[in-house]
N, C-alpha and C positions, 0 to 999 in steps of 0.2 A: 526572550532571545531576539535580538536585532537580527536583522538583513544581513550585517555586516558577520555576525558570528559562524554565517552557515550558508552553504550552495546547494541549492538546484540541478541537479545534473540529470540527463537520461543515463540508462544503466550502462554498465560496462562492464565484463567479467570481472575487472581487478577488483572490484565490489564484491564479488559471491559469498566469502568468507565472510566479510561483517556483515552484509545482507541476511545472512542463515544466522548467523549469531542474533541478531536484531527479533530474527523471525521466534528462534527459539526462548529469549526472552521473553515473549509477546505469547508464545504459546499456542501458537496459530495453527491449524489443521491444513496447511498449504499443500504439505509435503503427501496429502494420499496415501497411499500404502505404504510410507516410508517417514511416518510420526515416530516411531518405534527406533529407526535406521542409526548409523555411526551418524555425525556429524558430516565426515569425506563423501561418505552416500548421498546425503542430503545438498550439500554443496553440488556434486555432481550432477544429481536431477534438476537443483534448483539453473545452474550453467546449460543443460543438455534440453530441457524438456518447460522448463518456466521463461526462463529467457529468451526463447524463440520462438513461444505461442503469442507471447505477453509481449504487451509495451509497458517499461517501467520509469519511473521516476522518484529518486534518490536523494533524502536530505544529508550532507555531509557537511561536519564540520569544515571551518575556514581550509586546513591544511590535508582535508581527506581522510584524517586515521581514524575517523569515527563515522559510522552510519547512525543518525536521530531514527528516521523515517524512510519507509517504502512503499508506495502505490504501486501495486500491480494493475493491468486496465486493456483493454482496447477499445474500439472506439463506442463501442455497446454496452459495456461493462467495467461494471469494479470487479474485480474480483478478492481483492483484499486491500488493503491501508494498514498499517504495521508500525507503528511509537515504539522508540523504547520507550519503556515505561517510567526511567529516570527523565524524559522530556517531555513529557505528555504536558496540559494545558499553557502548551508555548504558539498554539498558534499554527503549527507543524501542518497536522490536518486539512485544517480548514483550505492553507494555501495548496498541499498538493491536488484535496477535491477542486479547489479552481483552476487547476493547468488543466484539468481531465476533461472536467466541463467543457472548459476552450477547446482542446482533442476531440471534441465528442462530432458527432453527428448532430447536436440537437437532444441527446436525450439518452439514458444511460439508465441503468439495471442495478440491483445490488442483492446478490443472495446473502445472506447472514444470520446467523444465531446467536454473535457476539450482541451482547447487548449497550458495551460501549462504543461498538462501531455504530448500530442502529442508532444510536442517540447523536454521534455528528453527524452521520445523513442524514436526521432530519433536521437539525440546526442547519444544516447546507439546502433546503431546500427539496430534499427526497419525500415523498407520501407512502407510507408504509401501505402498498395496496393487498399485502396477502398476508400470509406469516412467515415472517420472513425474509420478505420480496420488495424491496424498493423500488421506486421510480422516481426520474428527476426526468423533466422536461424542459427548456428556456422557453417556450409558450407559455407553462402556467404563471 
């Protein structure tokens, strides 16, 4: 996938709905007590309670109607990276872990059990320091 096929955006509510679609795809434990929830519940929390803790960063097709990809982050953390799984080794990944880096402080966390997530953090440069437990640093 080229440059040209897909944008970069920070998030924006008009996103929640294919954002939560994306996520359910993905299979992601984001949602907390609310894996289980409607879809509208999940949308809800992911608008009320994700989107205000979190900084996000959104792959969207050329014209918007599709969400590829979603980093959730602040400036300490990942907290999650999200392909759909129809896009995955496009490249997706890698560029949104380098907006975050740029974001960072210098150095960035990553909790995870997903074992395909652990595998592009460490391709990106993360040291598996626990189980579990990433670390990226721009010093090392």
């Amino acid at each position: 996938m080229s440059a040209e096929q897909y944008k970069i955006k920070s998030y924006s509510p008009k996103f929640a709905k294919k954002t939560v679609t994306v996520m359910r795809k993905v299979n992601q434990r984001i949602f907390g007590s609310l894996d289980n929830a409607s879809f509208d519940d999940q949308v809800e929390h992911f608008k009320n309670v994700l989107a205000k803790k979190y900084d996000m960063r959104i792959v969207t097709s050329f014209n918007e109607r599709t969400i590829y990809g979603v980093v959730i982050f602040d400036q300490n953390q990942i907290l999650d990276l999200l392909i759909d799984p129809t896009q995955k080794g496009l490249g997706i990944s890698d560029t949104l872990i380098t907006i975050v880096k740029k974001l960072s402080k210098g150095s960035l966390q990553c909790d995870t059990k997903s074992r395909q997530l652990s595998t592009i953090l460490m391709q990106n440069g993360f040291k598996n320091v626990s189980t579990n437990h990433f670390v990226w640093s721009q010093n090392n």
